[in-house]
N, C-alpha and C positions, 0 to 999 in steps of 0.2 A: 504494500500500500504506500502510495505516496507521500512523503513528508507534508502537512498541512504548509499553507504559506503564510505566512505572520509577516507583520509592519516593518520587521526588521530585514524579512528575505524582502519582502517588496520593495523595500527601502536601496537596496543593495542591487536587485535586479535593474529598477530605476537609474541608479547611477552610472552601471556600468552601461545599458543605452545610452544615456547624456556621456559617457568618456568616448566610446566609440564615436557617437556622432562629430562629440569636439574632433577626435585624430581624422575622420573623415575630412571635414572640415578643413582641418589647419593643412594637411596635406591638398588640398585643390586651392588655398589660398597662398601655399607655397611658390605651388607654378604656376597657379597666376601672376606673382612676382616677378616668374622669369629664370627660376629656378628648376630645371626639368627633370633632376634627378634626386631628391632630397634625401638626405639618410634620413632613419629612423629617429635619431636622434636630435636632429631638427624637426621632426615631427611631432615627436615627446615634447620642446620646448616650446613649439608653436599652441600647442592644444593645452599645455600648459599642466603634463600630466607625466609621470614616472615611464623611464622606458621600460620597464617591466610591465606598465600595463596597455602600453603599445601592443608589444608583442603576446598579452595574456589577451587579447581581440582579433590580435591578425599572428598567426605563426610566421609571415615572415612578411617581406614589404612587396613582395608578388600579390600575395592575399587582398592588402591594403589597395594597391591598385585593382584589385578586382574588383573592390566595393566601389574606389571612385570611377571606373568607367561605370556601375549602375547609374551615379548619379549622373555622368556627363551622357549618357544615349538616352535617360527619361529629356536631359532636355533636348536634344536634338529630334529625337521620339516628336515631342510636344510644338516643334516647328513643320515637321513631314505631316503630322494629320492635321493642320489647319486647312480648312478650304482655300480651294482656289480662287480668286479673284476674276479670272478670266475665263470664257467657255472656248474660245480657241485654242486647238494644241500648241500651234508655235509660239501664241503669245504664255502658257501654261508653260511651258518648257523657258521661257523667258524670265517667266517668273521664278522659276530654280533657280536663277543665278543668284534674282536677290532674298529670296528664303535662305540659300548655301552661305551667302555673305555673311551676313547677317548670323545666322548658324555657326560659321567656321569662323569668324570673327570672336563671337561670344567662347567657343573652346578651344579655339587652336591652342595655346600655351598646354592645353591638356594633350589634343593629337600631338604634337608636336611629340611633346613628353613619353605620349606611347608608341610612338616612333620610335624614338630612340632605347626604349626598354624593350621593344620587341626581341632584341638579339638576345634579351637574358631572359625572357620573359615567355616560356609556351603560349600563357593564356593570354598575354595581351596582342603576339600574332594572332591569334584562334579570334579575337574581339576586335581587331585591325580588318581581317578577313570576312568577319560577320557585317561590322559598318560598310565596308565595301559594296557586299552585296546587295545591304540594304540600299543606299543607293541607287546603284546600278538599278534596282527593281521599282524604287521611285518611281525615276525616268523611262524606262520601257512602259510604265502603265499608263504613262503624259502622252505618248507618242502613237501614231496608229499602226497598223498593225505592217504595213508594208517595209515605217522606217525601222520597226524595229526588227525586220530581215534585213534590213542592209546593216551587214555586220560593221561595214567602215564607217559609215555613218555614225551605228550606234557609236563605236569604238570612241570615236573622236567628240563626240556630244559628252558623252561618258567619262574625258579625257579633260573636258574642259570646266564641267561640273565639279571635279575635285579638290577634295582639299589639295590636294600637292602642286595645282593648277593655280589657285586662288593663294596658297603658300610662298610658291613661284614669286608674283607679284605684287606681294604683298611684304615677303622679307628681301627676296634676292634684290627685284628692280626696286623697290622702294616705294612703291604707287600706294596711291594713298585705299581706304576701303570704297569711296567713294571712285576714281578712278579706278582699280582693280574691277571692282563690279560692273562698268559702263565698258572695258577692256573687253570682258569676257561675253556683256551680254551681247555687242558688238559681235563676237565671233562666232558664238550661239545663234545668231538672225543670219548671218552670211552663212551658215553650214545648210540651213534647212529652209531655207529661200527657196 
């Protein structure tokens, strides 16, 4: 039979959610700083909480990033189901650019981040590969059914919607989000003209 729950487990249950959430937390406001790979130990400091109970939440900092990619794909999640504004497909496809902006703007310092822990990281490939597809399935459902056999087509629409695209031009050339976006939607109306 189960141990009854008293004030004092509930009490305890409570905190260790509020700890967790703090380490969630101070870790996604880490690299939102610019910081893409934080030890644990700046995560213990940020959250304002013993490394020991860092890792008595997450066994290691793999883990931890598992729980913040849940929070970074409910929002990206929360910009892909918003309606469309437009009933035409090219303009609907047009509009990807500026939902992606706007999307990859608000978490790249996160993509970014799980870029670069991919090489250490199984599951954040495995959750690199899942956003991808998500994507990718986005846009095949915006587009009709002809352009989504023309595989060069999709290829390159697909190519331009990406974060690594909008990345691109956003860290490499320097364009601002505002230019970056009118770059791309530009390229997006010339493909499917």
């Amino acid at each position: 039979m189960p141990a009854p729950v008293t004030p004092s487990s509930d009490g305890r249950r409570r905190r260790g959610q509020d700890n967790r959430a703090k380490i969630v937390a101070a870790m996604l406001e880490i690299i939102h700083a610019g910081d893409l790979a934080p030890s644990a130990e700046q995560v213990a400091q940020r959250a304002d909480v013993g490394l020991r109970t860092v890792f008595r939440h997450f066994q290691d900092m793999d883990s931890l990033f598992r729980e913040m990619s849940v929070v970074i794909m409910g929002e990206l999640h929360a910009a892909a189901e918003a309606p469309f504004r437009c009933e035409a497909w090219r303009e609907r496809v047009v509009e990807l650019v500026e939902r992606r902006a706007w999307a990859f703007e608000k978490v790249g310092p996160f993509l970014r981040a799980s870029s670069l822990l991919q090489r250490r990281s199984r599951y954040m490939d495995v959750d690199h590969a899942r956003l991808v597809k998500a994507l990718r399935e986005i846009l095949r459902q915006q587009v009709p059914a002809a352009v989504a056999r023309d595989q060069l087509k999709l290829e390159a629409l697909d190519l331009l919607l990406s974060f690594e695209a909008w990345s691109r031009l956003r860290r490499e050339q320097g364009l601002s989000p505002k230019r970056a976006q009118e770059t791309l939607a530009a390229a997006v109306r010339r493909l499917i003209e």
